[in-house]
C-alpha positions as CSV (number, residue, x, y, z in Angstrom):
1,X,2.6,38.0,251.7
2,X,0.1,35.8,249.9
3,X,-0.3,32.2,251.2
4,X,-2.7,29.8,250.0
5,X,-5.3,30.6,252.6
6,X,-4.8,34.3,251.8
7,X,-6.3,33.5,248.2
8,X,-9.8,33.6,246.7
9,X,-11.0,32.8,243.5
10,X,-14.3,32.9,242.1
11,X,-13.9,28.7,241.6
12,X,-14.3,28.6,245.2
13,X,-17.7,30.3,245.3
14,X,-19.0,30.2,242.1
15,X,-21.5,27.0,244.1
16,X,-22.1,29.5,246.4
17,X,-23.2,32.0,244.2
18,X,-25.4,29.6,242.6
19,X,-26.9,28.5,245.9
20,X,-27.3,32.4,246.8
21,X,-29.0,32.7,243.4
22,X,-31.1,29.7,242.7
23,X,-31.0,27.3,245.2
24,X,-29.9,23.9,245.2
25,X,-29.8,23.6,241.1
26,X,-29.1,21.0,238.4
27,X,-26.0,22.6,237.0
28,X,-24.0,21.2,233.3
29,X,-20.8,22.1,234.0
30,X,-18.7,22.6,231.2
31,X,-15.1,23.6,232.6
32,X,-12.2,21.4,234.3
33,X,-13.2,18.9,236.7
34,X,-12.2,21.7,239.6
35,X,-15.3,23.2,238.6
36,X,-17.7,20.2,238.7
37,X,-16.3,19.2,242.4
38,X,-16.6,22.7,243.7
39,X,-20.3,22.9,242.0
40,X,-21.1,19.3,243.7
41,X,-19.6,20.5,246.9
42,X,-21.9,23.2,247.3
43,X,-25.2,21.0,247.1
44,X,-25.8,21.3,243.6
45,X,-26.9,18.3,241.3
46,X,-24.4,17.7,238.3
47,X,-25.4,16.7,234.8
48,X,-23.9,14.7,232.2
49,X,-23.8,16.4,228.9
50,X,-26.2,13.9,227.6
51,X,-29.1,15.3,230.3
52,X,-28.6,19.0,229.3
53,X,-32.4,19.7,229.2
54,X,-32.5,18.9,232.3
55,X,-30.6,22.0,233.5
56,X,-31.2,25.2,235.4
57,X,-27.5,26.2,235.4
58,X,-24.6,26.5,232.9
59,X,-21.5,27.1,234.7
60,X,-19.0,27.9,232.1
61,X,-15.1,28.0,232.7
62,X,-11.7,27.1,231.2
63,X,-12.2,23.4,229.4
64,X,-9.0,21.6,228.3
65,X,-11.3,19.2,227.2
66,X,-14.1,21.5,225.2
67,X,-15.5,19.7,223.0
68,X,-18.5,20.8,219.8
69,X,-21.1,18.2,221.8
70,X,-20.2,19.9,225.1
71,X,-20.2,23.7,223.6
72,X,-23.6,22.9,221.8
73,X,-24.8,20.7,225.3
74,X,-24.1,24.3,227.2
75,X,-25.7,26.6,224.4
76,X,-28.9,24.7,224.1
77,X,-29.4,24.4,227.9
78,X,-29.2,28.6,228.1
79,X,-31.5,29.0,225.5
80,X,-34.4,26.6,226.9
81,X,-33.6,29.2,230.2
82,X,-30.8,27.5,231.9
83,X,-28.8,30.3,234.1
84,X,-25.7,30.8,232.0
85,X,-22.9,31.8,235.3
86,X,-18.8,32.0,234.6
87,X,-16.0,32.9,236.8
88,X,-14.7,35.3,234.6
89,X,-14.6,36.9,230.9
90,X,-11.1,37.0,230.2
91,X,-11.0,35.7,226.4
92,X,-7.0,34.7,226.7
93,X,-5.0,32.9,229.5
94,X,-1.6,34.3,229.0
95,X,1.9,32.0,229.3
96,X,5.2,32.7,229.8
97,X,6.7,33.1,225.9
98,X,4.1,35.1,224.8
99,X,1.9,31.9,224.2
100,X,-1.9,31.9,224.9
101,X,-4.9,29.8,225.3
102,X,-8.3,30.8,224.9
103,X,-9.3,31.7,228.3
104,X,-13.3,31.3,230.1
105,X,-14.2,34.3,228.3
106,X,-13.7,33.4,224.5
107,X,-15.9,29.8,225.6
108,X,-18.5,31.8,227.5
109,X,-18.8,34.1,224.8
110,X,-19.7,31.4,222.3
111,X,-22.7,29.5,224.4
112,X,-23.8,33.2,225.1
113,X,-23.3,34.1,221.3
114,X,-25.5,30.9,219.9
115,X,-27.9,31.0,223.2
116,X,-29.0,34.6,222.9
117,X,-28.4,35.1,226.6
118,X,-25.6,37.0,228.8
119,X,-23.6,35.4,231.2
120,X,-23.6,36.1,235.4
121,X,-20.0,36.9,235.9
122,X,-19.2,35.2,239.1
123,X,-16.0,36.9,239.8
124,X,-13.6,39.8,238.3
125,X,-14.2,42.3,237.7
126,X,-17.2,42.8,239.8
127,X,-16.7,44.0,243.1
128,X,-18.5,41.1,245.5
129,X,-15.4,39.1,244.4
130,X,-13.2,41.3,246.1
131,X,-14.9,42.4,249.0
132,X,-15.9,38.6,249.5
133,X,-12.1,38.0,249.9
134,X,-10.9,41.0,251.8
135,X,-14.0,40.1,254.6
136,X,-13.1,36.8,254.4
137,X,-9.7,37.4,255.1
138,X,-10.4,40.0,257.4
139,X,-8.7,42.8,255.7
140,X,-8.8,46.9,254.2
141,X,-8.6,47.1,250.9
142,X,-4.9,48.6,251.1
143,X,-4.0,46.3,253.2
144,X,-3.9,43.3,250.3
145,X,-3.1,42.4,247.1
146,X,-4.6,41.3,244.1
147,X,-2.3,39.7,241.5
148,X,-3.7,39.3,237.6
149,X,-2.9,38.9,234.2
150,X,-5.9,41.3,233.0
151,X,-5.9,44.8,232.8
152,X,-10.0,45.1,232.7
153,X,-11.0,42.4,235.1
154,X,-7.9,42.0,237.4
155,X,-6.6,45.2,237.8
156,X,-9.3,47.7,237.3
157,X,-11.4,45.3,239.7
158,X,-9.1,45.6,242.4
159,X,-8.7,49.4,241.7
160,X,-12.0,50.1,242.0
161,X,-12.3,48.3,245.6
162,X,-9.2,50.0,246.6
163,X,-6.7,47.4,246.2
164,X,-2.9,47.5,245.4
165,X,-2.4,45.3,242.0
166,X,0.1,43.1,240.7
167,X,-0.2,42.9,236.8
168,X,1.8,39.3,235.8
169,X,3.0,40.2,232.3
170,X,5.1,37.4,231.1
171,X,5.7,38.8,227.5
172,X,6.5,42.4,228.7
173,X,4.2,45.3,227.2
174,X,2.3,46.3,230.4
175,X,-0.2,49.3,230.0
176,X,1.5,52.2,231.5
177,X,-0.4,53.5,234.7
178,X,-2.4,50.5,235.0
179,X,-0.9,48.4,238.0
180,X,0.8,49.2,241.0
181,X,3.7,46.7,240.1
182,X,4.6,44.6,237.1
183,X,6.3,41.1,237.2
184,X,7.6,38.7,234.4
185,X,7.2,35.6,236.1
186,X,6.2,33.7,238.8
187,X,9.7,33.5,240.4
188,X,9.6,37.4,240.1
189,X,6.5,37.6,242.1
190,X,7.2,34.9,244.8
191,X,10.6,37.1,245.2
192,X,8.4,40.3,246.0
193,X,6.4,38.4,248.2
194,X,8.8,36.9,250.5
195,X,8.3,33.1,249.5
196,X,11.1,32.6,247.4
């Protein structure tokens, strides 16, 4: 059902986007190194935290690594006009336990929050995400899948493109109505799609 080529995120264009946006730009990223490779890919310059000023864009996504110099680095380069663009707003990355870690969203919301500004979502829920994915992959609407662990971004994002949806809820408790189908885990899924 869904192999790795069969996948889109909003990592994978968020340069794009940028590029689409702003041209070629001078882009603090403050996320995982994923994010600063897929930026640099896509022609953009990338700045140290020290150079912040020097900024048009703030990309913002999940830092493992955040620290109060990087978050007040990304806040200050919004407010002196830097574009503030995320891949998502979902304030908790859910794991299997019932364990969470602040997700994009909760760190986007801050430099948004002391900036003054609102962010560019990149991806989910808008709807160029999923169009992007179902012409790249050639596709209808009903004839894929989109698989999340958010009601709002994930699953009403897909529904409102037409999409079936998968909700992952690894601690149970999934809104009734929501999603097509609910899974547990990620062995429950790869069962459903064929790959286990």
């Amino acid at each position: 059902m869904a192999a790795a080529e069969h996948c889109l995120t909003p990592l994978e264009i968020i340069g794009e986007v940028i590029a689409a946006r702003c041209g070629p730009s001078r882009v603090l990223v403050i996320g995982a190194p994923e994010l600063a490779e897929v930026i640099a890919a896509a022609g953009h310059e990338v700045l140290d935290v020290k150079d912040y000023a020097r900024a048009t864009v703030v990309a913002v996504g999940n830092d493992f690594d955040l620290t109060y110099e990087r978050l007040t680095a990304a806040a200050r380069a919004a407010r002196r006009g830097a574009l503030l663009v995320t891949p998502n707003v979902d304030p908790r990355l859910p794991l299997e336990g019932g364990e969470f870690l602040p997700g994009c969203g909760a760190i986007v919301a801050a430099v948004a929050a002391a900036a003054g500004v609102s962010p560019v979502v990149v991806g989910k829920p808008e709807p160029p995400l999923f169009r992007m994915a179902l012409d790249r992959m050639g596709l209808a609407p009903g004839a894929a899948a989109m698989v999340g662990d958010s009601v709002p971004s994930d699953i009403r994002g897909a529904r409102a493109v037409g999409m079936t949806t998968v909700f992952y809820a690894p601690t149970g408790g999934a809104p009734a109505g929501e999603a097509d189908v609910v899974v547990g885990s990620f062995a429950e899924l790869a069962r459903l799609a064929g790959v286990a």
